[in-house]
Steps between C-alpha positions, in 0.01 A plus 500: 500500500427235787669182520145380369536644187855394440414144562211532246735729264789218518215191419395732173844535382603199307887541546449511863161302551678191664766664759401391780386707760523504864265784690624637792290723646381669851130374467405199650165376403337199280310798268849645392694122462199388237512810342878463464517145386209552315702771354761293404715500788743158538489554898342774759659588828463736766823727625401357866589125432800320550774579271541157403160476368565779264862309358294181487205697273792624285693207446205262415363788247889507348512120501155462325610741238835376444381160405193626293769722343834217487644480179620224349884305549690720234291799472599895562486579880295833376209552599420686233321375205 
């Protein structure tokens, strides 16, 4: 299974549609990032980058999902349901 089908796997699952998801990947072309975030994917870089770029993908896609997902004062800490 490619990391393709994962993505679109993950997005059809409803316990796991909204982890976010940060592709890493080898290829480097505009084709495979639209397909990706069209896909689903939160974020799409190349293993050639900076290695900053990749913590700053990851850390906004964690952020954005922490405070779509932030429970309120008093709640469980769970996450689950």
């Amino acid at each position: 299974m490619g990391g393709q089908e994962v993505l679109r796997e993950l997005r059809a699952d409803p316990s796991l549609a909204d982890l976010p998801v940060v592709v890493l990947t080898g290829v480097d072309d505009d084709a495979s990032e639209r397909r990706a975030l069209s896909n689903g994917a939160n974020s799409y870089t190349f293993k050639g980058r900076n290695p900053d770029v990749l913590f700053d993908n990851v850390a906004s896609a964690t952020t954005y999902w922490t405070r779509v997902h932030r429970r309120p004062a008093g709640s469980e800490n769970s996450l689950a349901a």
